[in-house]
C-alpha positions in Angstrom: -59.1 -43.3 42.4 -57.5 -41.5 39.6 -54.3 -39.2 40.0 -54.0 -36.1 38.4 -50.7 -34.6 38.0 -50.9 -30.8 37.3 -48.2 -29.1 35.0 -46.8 -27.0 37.5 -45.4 -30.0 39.7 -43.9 -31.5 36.4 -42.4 -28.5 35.6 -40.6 -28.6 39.5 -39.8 -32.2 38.6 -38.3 -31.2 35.9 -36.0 -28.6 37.2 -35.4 -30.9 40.3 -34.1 -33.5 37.6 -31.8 -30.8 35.8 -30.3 -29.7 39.0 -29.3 -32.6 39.6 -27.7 -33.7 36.5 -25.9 -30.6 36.3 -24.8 -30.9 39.9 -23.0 -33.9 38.5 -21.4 -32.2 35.8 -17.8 -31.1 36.1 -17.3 -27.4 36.4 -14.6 -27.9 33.1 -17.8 -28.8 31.3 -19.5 -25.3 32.1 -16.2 -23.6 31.4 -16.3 -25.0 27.0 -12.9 -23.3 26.4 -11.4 -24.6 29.0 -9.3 -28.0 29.3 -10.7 -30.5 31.4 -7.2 -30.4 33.5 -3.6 -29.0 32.9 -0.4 -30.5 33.4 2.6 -29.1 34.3 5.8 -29.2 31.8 7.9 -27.4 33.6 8.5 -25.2 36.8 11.6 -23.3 37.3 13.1 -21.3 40.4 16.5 -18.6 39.8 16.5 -18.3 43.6 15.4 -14.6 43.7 12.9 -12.8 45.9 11.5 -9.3 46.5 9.7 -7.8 49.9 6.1 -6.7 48.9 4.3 -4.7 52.0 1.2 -6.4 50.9 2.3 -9.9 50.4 5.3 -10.2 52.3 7.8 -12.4 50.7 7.7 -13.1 47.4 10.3 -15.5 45.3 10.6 -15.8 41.4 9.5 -18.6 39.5 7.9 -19.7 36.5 5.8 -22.3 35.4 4.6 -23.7 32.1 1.4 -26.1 31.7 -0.1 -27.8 28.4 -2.8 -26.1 27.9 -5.0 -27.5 25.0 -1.6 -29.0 23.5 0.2 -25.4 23.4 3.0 -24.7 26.4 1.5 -21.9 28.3 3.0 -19.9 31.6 0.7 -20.2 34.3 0.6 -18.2 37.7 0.1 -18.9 41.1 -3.5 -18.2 43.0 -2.5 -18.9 46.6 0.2 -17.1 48.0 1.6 -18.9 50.8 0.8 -22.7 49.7 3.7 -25.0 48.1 5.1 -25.2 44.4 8.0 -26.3 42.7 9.9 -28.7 40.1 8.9 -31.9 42.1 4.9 -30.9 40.8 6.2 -31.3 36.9 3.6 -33.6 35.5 1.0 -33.4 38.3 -2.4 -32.0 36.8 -4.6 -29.5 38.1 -8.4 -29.8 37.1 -12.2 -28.0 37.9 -11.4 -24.8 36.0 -13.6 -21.8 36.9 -13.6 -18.5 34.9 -12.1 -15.4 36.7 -13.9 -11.9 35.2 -12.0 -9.7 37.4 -11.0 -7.1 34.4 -7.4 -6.5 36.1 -6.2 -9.8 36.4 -7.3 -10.4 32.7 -5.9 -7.4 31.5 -2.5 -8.0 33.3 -2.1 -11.4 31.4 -3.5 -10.5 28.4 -0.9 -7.7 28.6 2.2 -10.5 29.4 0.7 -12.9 26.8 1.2 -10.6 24.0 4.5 -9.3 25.1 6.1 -12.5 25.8 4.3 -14.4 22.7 4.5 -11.9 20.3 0.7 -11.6 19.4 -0.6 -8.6 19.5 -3.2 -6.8 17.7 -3.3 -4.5 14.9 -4.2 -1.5 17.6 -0.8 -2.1 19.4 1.4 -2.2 16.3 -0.3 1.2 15.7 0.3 2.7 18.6 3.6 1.1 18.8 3.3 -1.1 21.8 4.4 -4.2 20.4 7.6 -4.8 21.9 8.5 -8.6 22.5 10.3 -9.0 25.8 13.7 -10.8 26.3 14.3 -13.4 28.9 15.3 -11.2 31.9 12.7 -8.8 31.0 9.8 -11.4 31.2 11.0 -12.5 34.6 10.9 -9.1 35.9 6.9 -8.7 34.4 6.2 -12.1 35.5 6.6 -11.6 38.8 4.5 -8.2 38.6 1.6 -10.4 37.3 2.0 -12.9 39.7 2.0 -10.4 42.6 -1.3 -8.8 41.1 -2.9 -12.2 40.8 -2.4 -12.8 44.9 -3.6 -9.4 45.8 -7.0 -10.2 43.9 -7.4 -13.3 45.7 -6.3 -11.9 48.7 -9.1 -8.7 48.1 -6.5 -6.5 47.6 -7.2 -4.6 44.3 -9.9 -2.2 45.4 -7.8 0.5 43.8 -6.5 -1.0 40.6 -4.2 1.6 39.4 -2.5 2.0 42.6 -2.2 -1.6 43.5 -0.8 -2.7 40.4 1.6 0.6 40.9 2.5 -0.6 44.3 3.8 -4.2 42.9 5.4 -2.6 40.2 7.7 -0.6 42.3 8.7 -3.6 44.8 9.1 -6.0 41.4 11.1 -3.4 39.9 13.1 -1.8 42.8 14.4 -5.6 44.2 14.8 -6.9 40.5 16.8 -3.9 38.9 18.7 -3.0 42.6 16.9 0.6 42.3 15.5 2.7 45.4 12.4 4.3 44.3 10.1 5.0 47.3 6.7 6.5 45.8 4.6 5.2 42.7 4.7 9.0 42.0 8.1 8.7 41.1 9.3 8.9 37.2 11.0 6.0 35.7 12.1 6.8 32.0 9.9 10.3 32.5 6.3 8.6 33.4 5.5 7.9 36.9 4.8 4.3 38.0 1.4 5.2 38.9 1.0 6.6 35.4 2.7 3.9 33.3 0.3 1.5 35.4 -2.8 3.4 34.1 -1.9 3.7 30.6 -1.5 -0.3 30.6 -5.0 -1.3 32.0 -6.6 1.9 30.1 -5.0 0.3 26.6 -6.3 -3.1 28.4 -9.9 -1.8 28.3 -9.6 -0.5 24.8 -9.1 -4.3 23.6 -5.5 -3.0 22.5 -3.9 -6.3 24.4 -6.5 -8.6 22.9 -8.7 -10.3 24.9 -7.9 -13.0 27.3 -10.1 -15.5 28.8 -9.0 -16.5 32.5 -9.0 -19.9 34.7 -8.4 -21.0 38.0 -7.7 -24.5 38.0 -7.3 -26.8 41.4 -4.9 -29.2 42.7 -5.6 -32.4 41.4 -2.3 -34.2 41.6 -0.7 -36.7 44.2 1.6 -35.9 46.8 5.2 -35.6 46.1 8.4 -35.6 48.2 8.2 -32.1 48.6 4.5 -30.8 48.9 1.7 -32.4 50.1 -1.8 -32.5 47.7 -3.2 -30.3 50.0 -0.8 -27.7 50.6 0.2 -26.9 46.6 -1.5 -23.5 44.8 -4.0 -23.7 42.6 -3.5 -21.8 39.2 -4.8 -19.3 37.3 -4.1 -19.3 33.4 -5.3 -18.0 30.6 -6.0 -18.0 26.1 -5.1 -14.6 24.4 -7.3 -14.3 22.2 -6.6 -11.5 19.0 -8.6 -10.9 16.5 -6.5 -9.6 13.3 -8.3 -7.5 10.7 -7.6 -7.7 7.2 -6.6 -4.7 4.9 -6.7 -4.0 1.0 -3.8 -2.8 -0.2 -4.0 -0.4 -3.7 -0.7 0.1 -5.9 -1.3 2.7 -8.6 0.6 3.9 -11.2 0.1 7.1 -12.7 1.0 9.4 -16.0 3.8 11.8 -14.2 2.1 14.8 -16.0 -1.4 13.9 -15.6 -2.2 12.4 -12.2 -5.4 10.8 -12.4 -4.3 9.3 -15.4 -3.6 5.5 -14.6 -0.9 3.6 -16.3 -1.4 0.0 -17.6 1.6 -2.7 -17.0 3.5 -1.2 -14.2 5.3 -4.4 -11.8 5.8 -4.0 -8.6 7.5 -6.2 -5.7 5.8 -5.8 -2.5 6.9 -6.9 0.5 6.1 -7.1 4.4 8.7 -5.2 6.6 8.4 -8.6 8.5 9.3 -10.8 5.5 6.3 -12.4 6.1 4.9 -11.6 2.7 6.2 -10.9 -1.1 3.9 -10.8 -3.9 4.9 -9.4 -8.0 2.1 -7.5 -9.3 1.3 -6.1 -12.4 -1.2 -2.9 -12.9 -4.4 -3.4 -14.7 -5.9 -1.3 -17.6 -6.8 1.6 -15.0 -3.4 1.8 -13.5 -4.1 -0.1 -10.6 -3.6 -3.6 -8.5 -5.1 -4.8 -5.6 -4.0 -6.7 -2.7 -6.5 -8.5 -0.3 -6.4 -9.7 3.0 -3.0 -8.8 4.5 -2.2 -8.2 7.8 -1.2 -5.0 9.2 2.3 -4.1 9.1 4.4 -2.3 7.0 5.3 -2.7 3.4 7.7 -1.7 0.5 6.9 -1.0 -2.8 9.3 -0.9 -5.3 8.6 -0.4 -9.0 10.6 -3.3 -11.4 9.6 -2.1 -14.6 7.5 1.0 -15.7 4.3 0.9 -17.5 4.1 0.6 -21.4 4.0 4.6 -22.3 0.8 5.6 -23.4 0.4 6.3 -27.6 -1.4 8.8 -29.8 -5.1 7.3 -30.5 -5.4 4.2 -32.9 -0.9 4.1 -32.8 1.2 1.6 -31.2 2.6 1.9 -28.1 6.0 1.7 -26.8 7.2 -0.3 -24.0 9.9 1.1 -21.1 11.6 0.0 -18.4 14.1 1.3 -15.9 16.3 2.3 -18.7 15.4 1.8 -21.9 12.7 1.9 -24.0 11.7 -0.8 -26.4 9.8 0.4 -29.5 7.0 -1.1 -31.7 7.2 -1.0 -35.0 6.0 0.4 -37.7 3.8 3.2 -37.4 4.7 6.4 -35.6 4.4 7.4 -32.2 5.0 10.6 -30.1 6.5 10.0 -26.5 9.2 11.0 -24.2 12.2 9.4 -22.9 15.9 9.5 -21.4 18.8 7.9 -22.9 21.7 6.4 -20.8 25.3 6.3 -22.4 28.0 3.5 -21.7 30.2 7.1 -21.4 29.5 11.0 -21.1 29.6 11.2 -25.2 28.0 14.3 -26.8 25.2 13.7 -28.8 25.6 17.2 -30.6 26.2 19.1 -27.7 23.1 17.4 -25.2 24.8 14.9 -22.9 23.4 11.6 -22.7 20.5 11.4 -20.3 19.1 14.3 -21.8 15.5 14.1 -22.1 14.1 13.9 -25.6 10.8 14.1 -27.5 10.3 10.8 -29.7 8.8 12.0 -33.1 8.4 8.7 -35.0 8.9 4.8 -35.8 9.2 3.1 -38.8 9.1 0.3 -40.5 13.1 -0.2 -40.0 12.9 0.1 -36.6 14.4 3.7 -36.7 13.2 6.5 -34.5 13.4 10.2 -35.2 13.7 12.1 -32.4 14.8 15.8 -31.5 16.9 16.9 -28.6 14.9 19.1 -26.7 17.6 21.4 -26.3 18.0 21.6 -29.9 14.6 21.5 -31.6 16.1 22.2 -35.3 18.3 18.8 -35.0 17.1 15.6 -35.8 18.5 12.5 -35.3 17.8 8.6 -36.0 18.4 6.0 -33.7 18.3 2.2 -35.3 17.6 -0.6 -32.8 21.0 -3.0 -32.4 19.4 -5.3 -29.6 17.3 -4.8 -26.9 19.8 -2.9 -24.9 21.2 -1.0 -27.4 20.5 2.2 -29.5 22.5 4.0 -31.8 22.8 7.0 -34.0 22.9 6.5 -37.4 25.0 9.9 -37.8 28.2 10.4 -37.3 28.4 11.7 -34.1 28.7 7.9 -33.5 27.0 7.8 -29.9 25.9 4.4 -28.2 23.4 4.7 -26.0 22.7 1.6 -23.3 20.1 0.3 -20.1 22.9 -0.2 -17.4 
C-alpha cells in the first residue's frame, strides 16, 4: 500500500528538526554581538568594604576581561560566590542578554564616564566629565551593588534602590554619615541625583549599552572552586556621534549680507583634535563637513581682498596693511600703522582714511578724513612699507 504523507506532519517534522538543531546551538551564537567567551586580564582587590542593608557585606574590586580584543571592566552577578586574582586568565562563556533598563543604564552611565565616550547630548548638557582613579572605584562599586540587587529581585523601585546603594557606597567610601537618600549632597538629594541619571539614561544621553551575563567556564584554582566563582555581567557602549556642518562667513563691515571673497581662517577643535585653514569662496563663505561636536575657534589670518568700484581692480588687505593693484583707480578704505606716533599733518597714524586712487606708479592719493581739503600720495617701498611723498616724511608699516 501506498503512504501518503500530508503537509501538516512535514511541517511538524520540520520544526521538530529545527528545535533540535538550535537546541544544539550555543547560547553565544543567539547572542551575534556577543563573544563566544571572555577572559579575565586582570582582577584587583584595595582591601576595602562597605555595609549595604540589602546585601550585607560588600568588598571593592575590579575586574577587567578581553572582550572582543578591547580590555573591558566587568562586574559581578552573584553576590556571595568566589572571585579574585587567582581566576586571571580563566574564561567565562554562554553569554545571555540582560534587558533590565537599570542595570543597562547604570553601565552605560560608568562606560562613558570612565572611557570617555559620550555622546553629543551629554557634552550639551555638560555631563561629560571623565572620572579619576579614586572616583571610578567609588562608582564601581555603586554599579556593582545595583547589579546584585537585580539578580537578587531587589530593584522593584529603581530610583530608590539605586539611591539606597549610593548612600552606603558613598557614606563608607568618603567616611561621611548621611542617614536618608533625602539628604543633599552638593545641594541635590541622593534620591534626586539618582533620578536625574537613569531619566538622562532613558533619553539615550549615556549612549546605549548592550548587556551580558556570562558563566563560569574556567577550572578550578587554588583559591575557588569552578563551581563556587560568579558569573559576570558586561557590557559594549554603544554611541552614535552625529555629524555637523560648520559655516565661516565673512562679511562687508558696513553692509552685512554682503559676503566677502578670500578671507582665511584657522579653525580649530577646543580638543585639538581638529585644525583646518580655510579660505572664503566668491559669496563670502566656507564650509566644513562632518565634524564632531565640540567646540571651536575661529580666528581670521588675513582679511578678504576689499571689494572695488565695477569693472576696477581690487585691492588686497591683511591684518595691517593693504597691498594695492595697479594701475587704474580704486575707491576704498583703510588704516595705516606707523613704526612711531608721527603726525601725518595733524591725523595720527592709524587714522582711518578714504583711498581716492592708484596709478600707474604705484602711488595712491588718498585724503585724511579729518582733513578732506588735504591730499596726500603714498608710493609703495615694499610690501610692508608705505610712504609719503611730501615732506611731512611719515613711514607708515604692518607690525
Amino acid at each position: 500500500m501506498r503512504k501518503i504523507c500530508f503537509p501538516y506532519k512535514r511541517m511538524i517534522s520540520m520544526l521538530l528538526v529545527l528545535a533540535c538543531m538550535l537546541g544544539l546551538l550555543p547560547t553565544a551564537a543567539l547572542a551575534a554581538d556577543a563573544p563566544r567567551s571572555i577572559k579575565m586580564e586582570d582582577c584587583t582587590h584595595n582591601g576595602v568594604h562597605y555595609e549595604s542593608p540589602s546585601l550585607g557585606t560588600c568588598w571593592l574590586h575590579q575586574m577587567t576581561f578581553d572582550y572582543n580584543q578591547k580590555s573591558t571592566i566587568g562586574f559581578c552577578a552573584e553576590h556571595g560566590k568566589g572571585m579574585g586574582w587567582s581566576l586571571e586568565g580563566q574564561t567565562w562563556g554562554k553569554p545571555k542578554t540582560i534587558t533590565d533598563p537599570t542595570v543597562q543604564t547604570m553601565m552605560a552611565y560608568y562606560y562613558a564616564h570612565t572611557t570617555g565616550v559620550f555622546t553629543d547630548q551629554a557634552h550639551a548638557l555638560g555631563v561629560d566629565e571623565v572620572w579619576g582613579s579614586d572616583y571610578s572605584w567609588t562608582m564601581n562599586a555603586w554599579v556593582q551593588a545595583i547589579i546584585w540587587r537585580y539578580k537578587a529581585g531587589l530593584l522593584a523601585d529603581p530610583a530608590t534602590a539605586c539611591a539606597e546603594e549610593l548612600l552606603c557606597v558613598y557614606n563608607n567610601l568618603e567616611h561621611t554619615s548621611y542617614s536618608s537618600i533625602d539628604d543633599l549632597l552638593d545641594g541635590m538629594s541622593f534620591r534626586d541625583r539618582t533620578q536625574y541619571i537613569l531619566d538622562l539614561g532613558k533619553q539615550g544621553v549615556w549612549g546605549e549599552c548592550t548587556v551580558y551575563e556570562y558563566q563560569y567556564t574556567g577550572s578550578s584554582t587554588s583559591s575557588h572552586q569552578a563551581k563556587d566563582v560568579q558569573a559576570i555581567m558586561i557590557g559594549n557602549l554603544d554611541v552614535t556621534r552625529e555629524k555637523y556642518d560648520l559655516t565661516v562667513k565673512k562679511v562687508d563691515a558696513t553692509n552685512p549680507n554682503k559676503g566677502l571673497p578670500g578671507a582665511r581662517f584657522m579653525v580649530r577643535s577646543e580638543n585639538g583634535t581638529y585644525e583646518q585653514e580655510v579660505v572664503t569662496g566668491s559669496d563670502g563663505t566656507y564650509t566644513l563637513k562632518g565634524l564632531d561636536a565640540s567646540t571651536y575657534s575661529i580666528v581670521e589670518l588675513e582679511a578678504p581682498e576689499a571689494p572695488s568700484t565695477a569693472g576696477m581692480p581690487s585691492a588686497r588687505a591683511n591684518i595691517a596693511e593693504w597691498l594695492v593693484r595697479p594701475p587704474d583707480w580704486v575707491t576704498m578704505a583703510a588704516t595705516f600703522s606707523a613704526r612711531s606716533p608721527t603726525v601725518m599733518d595733524g591725523v595720527r597714524s592709524g587714522a582711518t582714511s578714504t583711498l581716492c586712487g592708484v596709478s600707474a606708479d604705484r602711488s595712491i592719493g588718498f585724503t585724511c578724513s579729518s582733513r578732506p581739503s588735504k591730499r596726500f600720495r603714498i608710493s609703495r617701498t615694499s610690501a610692508a612699507r608705505w610712504r609719503t611723498s611730501s615732506s611731512s616724511a611719515c613711514e607708515n608699516s604692518s607690525s
